[in-house]
C-alpha positions as CSV (number, residue, x, y, z in Angstrom):
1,X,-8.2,6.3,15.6
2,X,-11.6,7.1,17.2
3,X,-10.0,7.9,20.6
4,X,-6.8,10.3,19.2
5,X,-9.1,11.9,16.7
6,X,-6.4,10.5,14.1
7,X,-8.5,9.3,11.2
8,X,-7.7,5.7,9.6
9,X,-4.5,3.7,11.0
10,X,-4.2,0.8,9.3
11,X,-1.7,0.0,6.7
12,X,-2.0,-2.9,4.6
13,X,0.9,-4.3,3.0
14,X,1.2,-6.6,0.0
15,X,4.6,-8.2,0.8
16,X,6.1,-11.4,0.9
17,X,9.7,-10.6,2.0
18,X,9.4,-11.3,5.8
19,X,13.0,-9.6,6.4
20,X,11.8,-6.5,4.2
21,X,8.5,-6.7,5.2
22,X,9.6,-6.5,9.3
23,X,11.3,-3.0,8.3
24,X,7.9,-1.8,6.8
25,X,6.5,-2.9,9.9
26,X,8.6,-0.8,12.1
27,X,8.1,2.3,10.2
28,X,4.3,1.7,10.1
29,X,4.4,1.7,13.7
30,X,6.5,4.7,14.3
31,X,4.1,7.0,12.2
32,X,1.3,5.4,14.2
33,X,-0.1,3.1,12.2
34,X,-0.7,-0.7,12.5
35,X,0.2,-3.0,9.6
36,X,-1.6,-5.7,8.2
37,X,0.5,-8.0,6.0
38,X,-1.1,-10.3,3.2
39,X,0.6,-12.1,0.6
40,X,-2.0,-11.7,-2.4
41,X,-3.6,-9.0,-4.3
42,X,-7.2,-10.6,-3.3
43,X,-6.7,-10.2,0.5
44,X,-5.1,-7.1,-0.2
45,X,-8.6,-6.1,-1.7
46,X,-10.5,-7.9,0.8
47,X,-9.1,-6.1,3.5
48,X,-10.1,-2.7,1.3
49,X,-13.5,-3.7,0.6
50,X,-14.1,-5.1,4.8
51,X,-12.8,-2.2,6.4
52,X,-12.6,0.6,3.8
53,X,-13.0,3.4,6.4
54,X,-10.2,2.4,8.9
55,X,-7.5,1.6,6.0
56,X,-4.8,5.1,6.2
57,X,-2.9,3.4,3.2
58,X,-2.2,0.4,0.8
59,X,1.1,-0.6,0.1
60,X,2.3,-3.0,-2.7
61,X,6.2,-4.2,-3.1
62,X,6.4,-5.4,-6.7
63,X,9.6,-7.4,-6.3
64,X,7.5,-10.3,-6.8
65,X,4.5,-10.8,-9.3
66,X,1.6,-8.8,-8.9
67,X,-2.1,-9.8,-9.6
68,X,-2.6,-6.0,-11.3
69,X,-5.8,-7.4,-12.6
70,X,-7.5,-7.7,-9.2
71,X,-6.6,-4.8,-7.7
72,X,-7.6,-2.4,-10.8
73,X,-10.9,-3.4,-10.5
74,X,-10.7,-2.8,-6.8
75,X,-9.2,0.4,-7.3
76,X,-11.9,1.1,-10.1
77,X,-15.2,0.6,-8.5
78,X,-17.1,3.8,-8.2
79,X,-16.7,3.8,-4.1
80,X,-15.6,8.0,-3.7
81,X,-13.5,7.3,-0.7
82,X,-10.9,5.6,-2.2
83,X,-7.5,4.3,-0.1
84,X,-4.4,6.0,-1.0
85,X,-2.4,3.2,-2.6
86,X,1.8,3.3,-2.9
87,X,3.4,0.8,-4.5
88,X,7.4,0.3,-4.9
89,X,9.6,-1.9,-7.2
90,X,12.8,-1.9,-9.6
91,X,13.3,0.8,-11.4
92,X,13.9,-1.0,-14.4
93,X,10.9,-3.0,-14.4
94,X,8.8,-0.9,-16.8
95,X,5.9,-3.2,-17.4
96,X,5.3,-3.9,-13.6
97,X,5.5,-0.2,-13.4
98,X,2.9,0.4,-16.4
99,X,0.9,-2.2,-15.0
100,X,0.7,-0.7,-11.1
101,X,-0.1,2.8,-13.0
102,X,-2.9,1.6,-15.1
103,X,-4.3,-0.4,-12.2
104,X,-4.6,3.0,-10.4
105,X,-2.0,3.1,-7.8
106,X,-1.2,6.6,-6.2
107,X,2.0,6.6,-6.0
108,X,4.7,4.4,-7.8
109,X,8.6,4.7,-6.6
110,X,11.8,2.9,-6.8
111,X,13.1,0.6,-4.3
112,X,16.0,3.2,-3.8
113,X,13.5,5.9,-3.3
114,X,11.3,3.5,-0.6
115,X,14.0,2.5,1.3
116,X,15.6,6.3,1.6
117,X,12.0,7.5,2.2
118,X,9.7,5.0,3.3
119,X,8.2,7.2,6.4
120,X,8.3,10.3,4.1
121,X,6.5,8.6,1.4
122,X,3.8,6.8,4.2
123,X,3.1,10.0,5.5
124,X,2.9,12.2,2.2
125,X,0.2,9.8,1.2
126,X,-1.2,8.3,3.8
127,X,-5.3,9.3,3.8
128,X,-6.2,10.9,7.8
């Protein structure tokens, strides 16, 4: 933040898994950031396009459907400072995976991988 010299520090998360989602929450908050939940890809976007400068990192759980649509064109709009975006899912859903790619994500990784890593991840990505 301003005060710390920091850079960006909020997360938002498109999750609707409130056990799952608590878990992400804690992790945020050890690495310093503050999470802001939201259970669609158009206030996932909205919160992008408000506050562009003060979001460290976009997070996407595609255990559940995913408006991919939305957030490519988000992710698409000539705007330079783009967020880092992360996005995790099953492995073996290809098409959610393609999807998530073509839409622009940063970084796409398996549940496994997220779970073992989720701070590693955050922080490898995460824009500062």
């Amino acid at each position: 933040n301003e005060l710390t010299g920091q850079g960006p520090t909020l997360a938002v998360v498109l999750n609707r898994d409130l056990l799952f989602g608590s878990h992400i929450r804690s992790t945020l908050k050890s690495l310093g950031l503050e999470a802001r939940f939201v259970t669609a890809a158009e206030q996932f976007v909205g919160v992008l396009r408000k506050q562009p400068e003060s979001v460290a990192i976009g997070i996407v759980d595609m255990n559940e459907a995913v408006s991919w649509d939305v957030i490519r064109e988000e992710l698409s709009r000539p705007n330079g400072d783009r967020v880092p975006t992360l996005a995790f899912g099953p492995h073996v859903d290809i098409e959610s995976r393609r999807a998530a790619k073509a839409a622009g994500l940063t970084r796409i990784v398996s549940n496994g991988q997220f779970h073992n890593d989720m701070a590693g991840l955050i922080e490898r990505y995460r824009r500062r």
